[in-house]
N, C-alpha and C positions, 0 to 999 in steps of 0.2 A: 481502499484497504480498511478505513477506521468500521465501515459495515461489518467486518468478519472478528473485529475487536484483536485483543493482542497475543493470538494464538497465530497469525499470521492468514499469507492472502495465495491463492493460485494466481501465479500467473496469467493465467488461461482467462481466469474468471475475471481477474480487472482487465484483461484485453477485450473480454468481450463486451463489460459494464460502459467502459468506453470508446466501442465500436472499433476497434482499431484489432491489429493482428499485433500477437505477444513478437514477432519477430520486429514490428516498425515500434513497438514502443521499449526495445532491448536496452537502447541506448541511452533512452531515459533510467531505465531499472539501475546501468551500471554506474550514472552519473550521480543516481540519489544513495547507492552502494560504497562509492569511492569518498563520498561527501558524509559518510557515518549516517545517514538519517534511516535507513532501512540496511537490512541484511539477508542473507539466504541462508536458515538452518538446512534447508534439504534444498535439492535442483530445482523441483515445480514450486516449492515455498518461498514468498518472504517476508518479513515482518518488519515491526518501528523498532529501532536501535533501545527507544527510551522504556520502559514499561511506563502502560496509563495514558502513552499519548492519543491510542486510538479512542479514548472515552472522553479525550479533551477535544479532540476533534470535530467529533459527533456532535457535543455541549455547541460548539462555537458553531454547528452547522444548525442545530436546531434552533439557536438563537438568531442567526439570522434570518429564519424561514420564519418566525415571530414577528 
């Protein structure tokens, strides 16, 4: 998700990013949903609860490919 930055993420497209089908990783979607860390503006969409976190994300991934 932090790839699409804080406009939010398809579904579809993190199922496929990692290999998995949007219906086996649902359960994960609704457990990071119930726990505030992500939310769903539209059905196919969702996003980081926080603004910014997806560019802190990035920062901390690129750091450690460093």
């Amino acid at each position: 998700m932090a790839v699409d930055g804080d406009d939010g993420s398809r579904s579809a497209d993190i199922a496929q990013r990692l290999g998995k089908s949007a219906q086996a990783l649902a359960p994960l979607r609704a457990s990071l949903i119930s726990k505030g860390i992500i939310y769903a503006p539209q059905r196919w969409c969702i996003a980081f609860t926080v603004l910014g976190m997806a560019i802190l994300i990035e920062r901390q991934r690129q750091l450690l490919e460093d």
